[in-house]
C-alpha positions in Angstrom: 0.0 -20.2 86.1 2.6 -18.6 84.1 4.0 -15.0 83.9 5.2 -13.8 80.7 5.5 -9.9 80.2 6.8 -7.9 76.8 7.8 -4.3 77.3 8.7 -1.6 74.3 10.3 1.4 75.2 12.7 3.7 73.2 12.8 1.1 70.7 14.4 -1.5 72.9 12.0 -4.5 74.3 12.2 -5.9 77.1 11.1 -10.0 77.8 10.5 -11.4 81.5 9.2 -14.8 82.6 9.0 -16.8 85.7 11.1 -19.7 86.0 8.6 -22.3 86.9 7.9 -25.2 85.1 5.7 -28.1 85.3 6.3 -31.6 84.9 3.4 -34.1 84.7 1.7 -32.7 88.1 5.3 -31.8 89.9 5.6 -28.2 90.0 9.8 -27.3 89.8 11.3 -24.0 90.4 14.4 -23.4 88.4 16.8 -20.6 89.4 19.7 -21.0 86.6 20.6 -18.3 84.6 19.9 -20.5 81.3 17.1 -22.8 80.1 14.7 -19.5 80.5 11.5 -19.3 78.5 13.6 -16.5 76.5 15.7 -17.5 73.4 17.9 -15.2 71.3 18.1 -16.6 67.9 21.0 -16.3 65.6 18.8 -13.8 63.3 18.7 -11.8 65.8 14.5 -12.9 66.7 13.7 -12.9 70.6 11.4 -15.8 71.6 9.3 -15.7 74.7 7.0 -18.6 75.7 4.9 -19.8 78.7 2.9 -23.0 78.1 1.1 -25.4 80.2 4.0 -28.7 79.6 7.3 -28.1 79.2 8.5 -29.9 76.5 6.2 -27.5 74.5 8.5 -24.6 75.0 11.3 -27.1 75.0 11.0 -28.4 71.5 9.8 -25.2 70.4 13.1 -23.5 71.5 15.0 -26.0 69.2 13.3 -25.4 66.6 14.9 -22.5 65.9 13.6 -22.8 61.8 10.2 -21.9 62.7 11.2 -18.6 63.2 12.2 -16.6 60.0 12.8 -12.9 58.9 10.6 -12.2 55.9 12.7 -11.8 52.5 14.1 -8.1 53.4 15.2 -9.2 56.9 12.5 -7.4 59.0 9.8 -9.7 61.2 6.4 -7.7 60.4 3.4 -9.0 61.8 2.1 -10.0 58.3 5.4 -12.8 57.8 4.5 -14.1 61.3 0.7 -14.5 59.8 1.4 -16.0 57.0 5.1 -17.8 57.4 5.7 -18.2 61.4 2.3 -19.4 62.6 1.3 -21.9 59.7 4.8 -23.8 60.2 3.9 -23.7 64.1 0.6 -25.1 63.7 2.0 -27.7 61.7 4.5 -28.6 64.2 2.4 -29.0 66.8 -0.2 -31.1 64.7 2.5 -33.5 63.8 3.8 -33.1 67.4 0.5 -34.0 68.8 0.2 -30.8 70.5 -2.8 -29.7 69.1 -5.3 -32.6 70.9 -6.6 -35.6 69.0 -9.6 -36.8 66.9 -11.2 -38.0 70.7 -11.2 -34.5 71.8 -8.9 -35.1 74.4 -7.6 -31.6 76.2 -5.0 -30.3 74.0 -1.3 -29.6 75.9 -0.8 -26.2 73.8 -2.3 -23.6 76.6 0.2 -20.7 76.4 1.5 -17.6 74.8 4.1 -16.5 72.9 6.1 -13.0 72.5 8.1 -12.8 69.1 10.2 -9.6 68.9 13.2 -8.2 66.7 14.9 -4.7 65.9 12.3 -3.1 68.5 9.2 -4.7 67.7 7.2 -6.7 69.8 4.3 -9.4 68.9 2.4 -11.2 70.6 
């Protein structure tokens, strides 16, 4: 289990995760003050992620392009819809992310918190 929490409050948000991660069926507690489950991106978009394998939230962090501002530089809940969630579906597809044609369990079990300028989305 994962803890991931988004707080709003007098327009400034707030992100908190656990640090443990998962590897296989190792369970690893991490205490550095980097490789979080937070990222600041260089558009200014907070990035919060729990999922069930790590290299999920791993190559999702580094893939910094998924997550745009919409054309006036704001991130509304329609441009995650429509731009921000498509290009992360197709990721994980082509990742492998998603499960397979046998039905096997897919690895994507997790949530994500996308916030900027005082909005939160989850």
């Amino acid at each position: 289990m994962a803890i991931l929490i988004g707080y709003v409050k007098d327009g400034t948000v707030y992100l908190a995760t656990d640090t443990r991660i998962n590897v296989d069926d190792r369970v690893h507690q991490r205490v550095a003050e980097s490789d979080y489950k937070i990222k600041r991106l260089e558009n200014g978009i907070l990035v919060a992620m729990t999922a069930r394998e790590r290299a999920l939230v791993d190559q999702t962090m580094m893939r910094t392009e998924l997550f745009t501002l919409d054309k006036k530089g704001r991130l509304t809940k329609d441009h995650i819809i429509k731009e921000i969630f498509p290009r992360l579906y197709r990721f994980y597809k082509e990742e492998g992310f998603l499960g397979n044609e046998k039905g096997e369990d897919p690895y994507f079990r997790g949530s994500i918190l996308i916030a900027h300028e005082g909005d939160l989305f989850e």
